[in-house]
N, C-alpha and C positions, 0 to 999 in steps of 0.2 A: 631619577628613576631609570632603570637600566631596563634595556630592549633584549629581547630575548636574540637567543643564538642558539649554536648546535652543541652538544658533548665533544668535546675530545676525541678526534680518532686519528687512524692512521690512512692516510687519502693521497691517491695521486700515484702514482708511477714512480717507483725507489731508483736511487741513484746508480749507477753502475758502477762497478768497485774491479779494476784489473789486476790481477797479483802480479809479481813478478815471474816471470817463467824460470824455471831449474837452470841449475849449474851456473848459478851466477851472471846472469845473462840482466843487465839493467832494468829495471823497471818502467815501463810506462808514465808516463802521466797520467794521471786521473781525474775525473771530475771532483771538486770536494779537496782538492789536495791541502787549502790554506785553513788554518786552522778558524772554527766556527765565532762568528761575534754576536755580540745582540747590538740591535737597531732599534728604533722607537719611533713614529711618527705623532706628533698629539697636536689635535684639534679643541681647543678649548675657550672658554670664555676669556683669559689670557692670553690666547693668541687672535679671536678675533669673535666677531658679534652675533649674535644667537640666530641670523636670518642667513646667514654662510654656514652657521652649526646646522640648520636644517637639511639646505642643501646638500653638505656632505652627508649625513643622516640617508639619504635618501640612496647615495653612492653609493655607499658604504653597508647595502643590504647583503647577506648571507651568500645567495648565489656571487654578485661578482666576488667576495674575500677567496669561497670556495677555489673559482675559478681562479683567480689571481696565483694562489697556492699552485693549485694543479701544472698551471704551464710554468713555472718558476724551479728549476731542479736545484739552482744554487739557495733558494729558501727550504730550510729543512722545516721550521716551525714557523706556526704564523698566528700569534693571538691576540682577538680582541678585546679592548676595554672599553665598554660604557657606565658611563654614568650617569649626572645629573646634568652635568653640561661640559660632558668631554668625552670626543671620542679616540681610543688611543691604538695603533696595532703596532702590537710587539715584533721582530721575527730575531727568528736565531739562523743566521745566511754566513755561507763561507765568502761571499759577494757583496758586501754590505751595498756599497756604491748601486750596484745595479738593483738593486732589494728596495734602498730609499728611493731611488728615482722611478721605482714600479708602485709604491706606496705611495709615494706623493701623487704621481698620474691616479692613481686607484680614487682621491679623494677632490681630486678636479678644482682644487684652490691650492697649488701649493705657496702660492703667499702668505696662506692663514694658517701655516702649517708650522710646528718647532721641529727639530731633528734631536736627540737624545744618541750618545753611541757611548756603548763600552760601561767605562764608571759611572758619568752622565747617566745614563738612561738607568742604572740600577738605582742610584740615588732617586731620579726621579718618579722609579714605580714608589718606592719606599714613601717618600714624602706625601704621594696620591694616598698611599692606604693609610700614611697615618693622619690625614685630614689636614695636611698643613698647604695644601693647593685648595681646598674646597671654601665654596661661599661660605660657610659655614667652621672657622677654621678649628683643627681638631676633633670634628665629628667623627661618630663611628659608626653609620649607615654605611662610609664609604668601602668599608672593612668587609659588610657584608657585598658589598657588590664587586670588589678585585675577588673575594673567595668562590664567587660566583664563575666570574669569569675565568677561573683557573680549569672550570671543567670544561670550557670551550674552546674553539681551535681547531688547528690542524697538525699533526706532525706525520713525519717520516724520518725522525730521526733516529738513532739505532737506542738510544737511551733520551728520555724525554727529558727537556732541561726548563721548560717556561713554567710547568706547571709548577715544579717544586720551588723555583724563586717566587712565583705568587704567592703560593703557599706560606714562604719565607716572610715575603713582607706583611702579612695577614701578622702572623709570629710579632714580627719586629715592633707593629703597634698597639699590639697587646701589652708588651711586655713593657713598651716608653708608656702609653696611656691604661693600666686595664681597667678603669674606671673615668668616666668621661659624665659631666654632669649633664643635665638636661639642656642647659642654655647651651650649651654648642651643638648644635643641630640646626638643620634649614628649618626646620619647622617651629623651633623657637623664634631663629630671623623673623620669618611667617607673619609670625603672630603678634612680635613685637611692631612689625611693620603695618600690621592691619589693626592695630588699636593706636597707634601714634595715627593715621591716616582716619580713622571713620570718623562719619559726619557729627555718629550723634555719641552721646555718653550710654552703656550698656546694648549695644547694638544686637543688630540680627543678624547673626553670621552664618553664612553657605559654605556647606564642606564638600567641594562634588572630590569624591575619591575616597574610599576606606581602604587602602590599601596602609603601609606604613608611615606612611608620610602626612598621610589625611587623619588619619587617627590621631598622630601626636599631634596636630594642629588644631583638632578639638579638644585635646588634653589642655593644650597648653592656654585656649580658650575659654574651659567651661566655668571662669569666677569670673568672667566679665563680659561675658556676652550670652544673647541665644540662641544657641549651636543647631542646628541641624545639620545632617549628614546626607548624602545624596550617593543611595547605591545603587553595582549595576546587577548582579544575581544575587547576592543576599544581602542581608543585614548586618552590621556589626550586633555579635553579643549581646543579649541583654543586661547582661553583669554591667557589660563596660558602655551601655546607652544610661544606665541607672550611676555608674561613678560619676559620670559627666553631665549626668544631667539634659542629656542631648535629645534628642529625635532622630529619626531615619527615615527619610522617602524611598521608595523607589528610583528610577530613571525615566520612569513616564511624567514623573513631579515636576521635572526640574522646572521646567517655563514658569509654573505659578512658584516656584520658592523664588526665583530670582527676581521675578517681579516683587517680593518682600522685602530681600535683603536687604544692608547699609553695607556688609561687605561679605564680598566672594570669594574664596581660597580654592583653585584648582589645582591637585595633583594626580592626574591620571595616565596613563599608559596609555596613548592614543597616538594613530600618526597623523591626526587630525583634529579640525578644529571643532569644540565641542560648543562654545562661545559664542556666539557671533550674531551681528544687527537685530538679528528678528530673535533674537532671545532676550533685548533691553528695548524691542520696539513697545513704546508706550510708556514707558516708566517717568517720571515725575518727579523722584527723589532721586538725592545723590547714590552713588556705588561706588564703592574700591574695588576692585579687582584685579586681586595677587594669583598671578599665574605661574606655579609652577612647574609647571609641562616642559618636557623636553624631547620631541618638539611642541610651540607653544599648543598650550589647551584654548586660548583666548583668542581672538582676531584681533591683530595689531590696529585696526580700521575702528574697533571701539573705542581709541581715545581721541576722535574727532567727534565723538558725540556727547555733548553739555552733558555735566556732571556726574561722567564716568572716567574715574582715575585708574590708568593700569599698570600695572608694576610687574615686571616680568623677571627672570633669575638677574638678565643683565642689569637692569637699575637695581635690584637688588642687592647685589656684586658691590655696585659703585657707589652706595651709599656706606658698606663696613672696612674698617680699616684693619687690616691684617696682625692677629694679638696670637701667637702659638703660644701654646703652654710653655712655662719657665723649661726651659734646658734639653725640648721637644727637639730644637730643630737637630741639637749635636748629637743627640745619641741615638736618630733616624741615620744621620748620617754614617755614625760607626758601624750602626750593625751594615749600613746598605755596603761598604765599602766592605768586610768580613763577607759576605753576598759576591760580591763583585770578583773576588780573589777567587774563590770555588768556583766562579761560571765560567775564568780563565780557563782554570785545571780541565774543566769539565771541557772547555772547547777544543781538548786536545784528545778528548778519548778516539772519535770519529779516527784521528789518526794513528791511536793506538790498533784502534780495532781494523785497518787495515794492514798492521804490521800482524797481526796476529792471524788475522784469512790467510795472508801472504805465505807465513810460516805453515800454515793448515793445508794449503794448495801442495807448498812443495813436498812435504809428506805425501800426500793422498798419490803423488804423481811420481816419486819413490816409490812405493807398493805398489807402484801398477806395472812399474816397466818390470820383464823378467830379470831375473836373477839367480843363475846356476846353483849359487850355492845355499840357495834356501830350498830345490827341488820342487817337486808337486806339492803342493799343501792340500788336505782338505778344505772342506769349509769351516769346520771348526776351529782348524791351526791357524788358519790365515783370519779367522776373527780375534782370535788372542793374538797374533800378530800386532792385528790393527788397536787393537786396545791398549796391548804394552805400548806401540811407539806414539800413542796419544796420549797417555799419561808421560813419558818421557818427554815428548816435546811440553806440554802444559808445563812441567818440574823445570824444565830449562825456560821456559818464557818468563816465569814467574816473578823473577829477581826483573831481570832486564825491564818488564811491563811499569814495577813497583816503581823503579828507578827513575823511567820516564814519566812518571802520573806526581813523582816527588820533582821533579826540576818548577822550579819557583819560574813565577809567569815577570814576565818584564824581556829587555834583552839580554841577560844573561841566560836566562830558561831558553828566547828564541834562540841563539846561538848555537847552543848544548843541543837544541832538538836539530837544529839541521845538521851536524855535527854528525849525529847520531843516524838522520839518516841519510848520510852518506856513506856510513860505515854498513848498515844493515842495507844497501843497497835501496832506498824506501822513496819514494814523492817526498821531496823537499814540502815541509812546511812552513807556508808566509808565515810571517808574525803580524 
């Protein structure tokens, strides 16, 4: 279940961008000069266990990302992903090096941490949205939670570049899976895990969450057990309490349903525990209880008390064996790599767009010094003036811009671009 974040905006204090001064006169260094990459840091049940996912969870709140962004000028973009059990921050930094090592400090384990850069890290958004990293493998809840996170973030960059490759990979596992059956989903896992485990044959099963996840977990329940649902302001549906067959408490219920149960299914949105000793103090019979909270819904301290089994995302995780769809993992990987070439391109605009201020400056700064042989101008002449030599300069950038947006990324492209600006006098850019 993915934790809420902020929209998309543009935050922080913009870079400062120096043109070069008339008559040929060298150009400055700039901040931003190296052309932009992407970065990736990811925390996950694959990199380490669900009681370090919390902690970073807790790092990892809005305010400090915010801040993190704000004092960072070589991060232009910085976005996050959650999920079910991973938390992930993208950025797009002319600095990668110092970006990862602010990201890593940002989530205060970087032992538990992967590093993703460049192709890497495009591959591996792609593989997240198309469920080939999730417990669940090939599900497509995960779809909805990367398109989620595509509106959140931060940039300052002059052309926004994270949002459209989420967007992209959302695409990409449409188009490899656009049909995904029931059994791949967590909540299938769910359910198949909380009838292989209950004590008794046709049990009483607790559903605290109606959220997505909670609902299919009654779905996928209701010809073999007897469901009840556990909400916090309304009800699910009549329609879909009458398919299922199910019931609805409240949240003032829950003490006496779980004192009924044989098995528990939590999916809620909480950054706490909703679970715990004095909600199984007394009970008599066995309980299962499948937590799928992220962070946990259950208290870990419940499975030291006789005849309550708990099964949390990570045993969950450790009991399935990794099955992608026939032919899923290669053609995630083609489209990400076709992704991966455009974010190249695209990492060179920033330094297009300062060959083109640059050209814009020393115009503006042409027209301003006198010049005998153009006279007094009114204000009208000297606007057509300024209009004619701004369509002239655009007519003349136009070709040159195309030319450099077409040089192919690798070292031939870097070459060609320093190359190039050396001759337009321009901030050398890294490769």
């Amino acid at each position: 279940m993915a934790s809420a974040s902020v929209p998309l905006a543009r935050s922080g204090p913009s870079v400062p961008v120096s043109p070069p001064v008339a008559r040929g006169v060298p150009a400055d260094r700039v901040p931003g000069e190296a052309a932009p990459r992407l970065v990736a840091v990811e925390w996950s049940l694959a990199t380490t266990g669900l009681a370090t996912l919390e902690a970073i969870d807790r790092r990892l709140a809005i305010p400090a990302l915010r801040e993190c962004f704000e004092h960072r000028l070589a991060v232009q973009e910085l976005l996050p992903l959650r999920t079910c059990h991973r938390f992930e921050l993208y950025c797009w930094t002319a600095d990668p090096e110092t970006a990862l090592a602010a990201l890593a400090e940002l989530g205060g384990r970087p032992t538990a941490a992967r590093v993703h850069r460049g192709l890497d890290a495009v591959v591996h958004l792609f593989q997240v949205t198309a469920g080939l990293e999730s417990t669940a493998v090939g599900e497509r809840e995960v779809r909805d939670q990367v398109r989620a996170a595509s509106r959140r973030g931060w940039s300052r960059a002059p052309r926004a570049v994270l949002r459209p490759l989420f967007e992209r990979a959302v695409a990409a596992a449409g188009s490899v899976a656009p049909s995904v059956p029931p059994s791949r989903s967590i909540a299938a896992l769910a359910a198949a895990r909380a009838l292989a485990e209950a004590p008794v044959p046709f049990p009483r099963v607790l559903v605290v969450g109606t959220g997505v996840v909670g609902r299919a977990v009654a779905e996928q329940l209701a010809s073999y057990g007897r469901v009840t649902l556990v909400y916090r302001s309304r009800p699910p549906e009549a329609e879909f309490l009458r398919a299922t067959d199910a019931r609805a408490v409240p949240w003032d219920g829950l003490g006496a349903e779980i004192a009924l149960a044989d098995v528990l299914v939590t999916a809620v949105k909480t950054a706490g525990r909703i679970i715990g000793p004095a909600e199984v103090e007394g009970r008599r019979r066995p309980l299962v209880a499948i937590d799928l909270g992220m962070p946990r819904n259950v208290d870990p301290s419940l499975e030291l008390r006789p005849g309550v089994r708990r099964i949390d995302l990570e045993r969950l995780r450790d009991r399935l064996p990794a099955t992608p769809p026939p032919n899923a993992t290669d053609q995630v990987a083609s489209l990400a790599r076709e992704a991966a070439l455009d974010l190249v391109r695209a990492g060179h605009e920033a330094w297009i767009d300062t060959f083109r201020r640059a050209s814009e400056q020393l115009r503006r700064q042409l027209l301003a010094e006198p010049d005998p042989t153009l006279g007094t101008l009114s204000e009208s002449q000297r606007a057509a003036v300024d209009r004619l030599t701004r369509k002239l300069t655009t007519r003349l950038l136009e070709a040159p811009t195309e030319e450099l947006r077409a040089l192919p990324p690798g070292p031939e492209g870097d070459e060609r671009r320093r190359w190039a600006a050396e001759l337009l006098r321009l901030p050398r850019p890294r490769s």
